[in-house]
N, C-alpha and C positions, 0 to 999 in steps of 0.2 A: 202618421204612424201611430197605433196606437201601443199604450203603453203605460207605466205607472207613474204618477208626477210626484209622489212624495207620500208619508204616513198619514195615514187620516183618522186614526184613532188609536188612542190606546186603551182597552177592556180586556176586564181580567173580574175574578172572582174575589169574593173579602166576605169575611166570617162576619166582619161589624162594618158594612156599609154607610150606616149615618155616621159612627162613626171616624171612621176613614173621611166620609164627606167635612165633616167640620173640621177634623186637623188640615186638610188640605185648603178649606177655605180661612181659618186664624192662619196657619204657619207659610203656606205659601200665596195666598191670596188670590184663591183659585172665585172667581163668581159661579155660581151655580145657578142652573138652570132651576127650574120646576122639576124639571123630568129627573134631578140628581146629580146630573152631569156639568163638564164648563166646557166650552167651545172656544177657539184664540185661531183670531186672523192669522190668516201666512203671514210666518215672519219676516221682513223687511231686515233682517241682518242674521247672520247666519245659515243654518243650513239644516234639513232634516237629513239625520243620518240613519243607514240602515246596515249594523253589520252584526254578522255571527261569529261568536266566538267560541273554542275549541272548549269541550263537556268538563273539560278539566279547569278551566281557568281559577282565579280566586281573584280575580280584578272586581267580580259584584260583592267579593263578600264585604263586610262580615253578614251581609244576607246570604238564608241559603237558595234565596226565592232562585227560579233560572232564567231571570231574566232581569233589565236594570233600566230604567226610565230615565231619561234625558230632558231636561226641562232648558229651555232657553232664558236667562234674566236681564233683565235693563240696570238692578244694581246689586251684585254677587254681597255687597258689604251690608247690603239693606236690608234683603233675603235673610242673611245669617243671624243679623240683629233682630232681627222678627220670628226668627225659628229659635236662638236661644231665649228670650223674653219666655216662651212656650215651652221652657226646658228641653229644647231638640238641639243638640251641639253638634259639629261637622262631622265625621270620620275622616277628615282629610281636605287638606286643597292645595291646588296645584295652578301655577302661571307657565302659562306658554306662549308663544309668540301671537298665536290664533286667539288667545281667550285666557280667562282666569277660568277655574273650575273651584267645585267645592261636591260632598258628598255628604247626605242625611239618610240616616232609615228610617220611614214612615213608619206608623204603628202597626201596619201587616208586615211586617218584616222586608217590605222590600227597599232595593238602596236606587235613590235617588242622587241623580247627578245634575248639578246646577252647572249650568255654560255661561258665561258673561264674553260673548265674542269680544273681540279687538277691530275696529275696522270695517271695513266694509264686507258685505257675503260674498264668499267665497267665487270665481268662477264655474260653472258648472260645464 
């Protein structure tokens, strides 16, 4: 059958692309290609999600971008300590049975969300 197996990118526009590109490679320790970009294997734990949510919400804010990036981490305490070193502090974190989380707004305004799953990936 065919059909969609998951996100395969995330692109978007930024006023300061380089950047954008170097806070995301100091703060989140993204490798970067030549071409600008980072690429990351399918994840081995966790899950790519995809949902929408209603035009009103305020779950992205305090971005007003309309839309909210999901990043997957191996160490939610590690990430943090390497984003505030970089003067980037959370807007928030949260533990749940699935995962710890945590929230950062990149220098374009938009809010990042850090996952630290629990366990093994989800069943699909």
């Amino acid at each position: 059958m065919a059909k969609v197996l998951g996100v395969g990118g995330v692109f978007f526009k930024a006023d300061d692309p380089a950047g954008l590109q170097d806070w995301y490679a100091r703060v989140l320790g993204f490798k970067l290609q030549d071409w600008g970009g980072a690429m990351f294997p399918h994840p081995t734990t966790g899950a790519v999600t995809w949902s929408p949510f209603k035009a009103d919400t305020d779950y992205f804010a305090p971005s007003t971008a309309p839309f909210m990036i999901n990043f997957i981490v191996d160490d939610l305490d590690g990430v943090l300590a390497k984003a505030a070193a970089e003067g980037t502090l959370p807007t928030g974190r949260q533990d749940e049975s699935y995962g710890r989380f945590a929230w950062l707004i990149d220098p374009a305004g938009v809010k990042i969300e850090l996952w630290q799953p629990l366990g093994e990936a989800p069943a699909l």
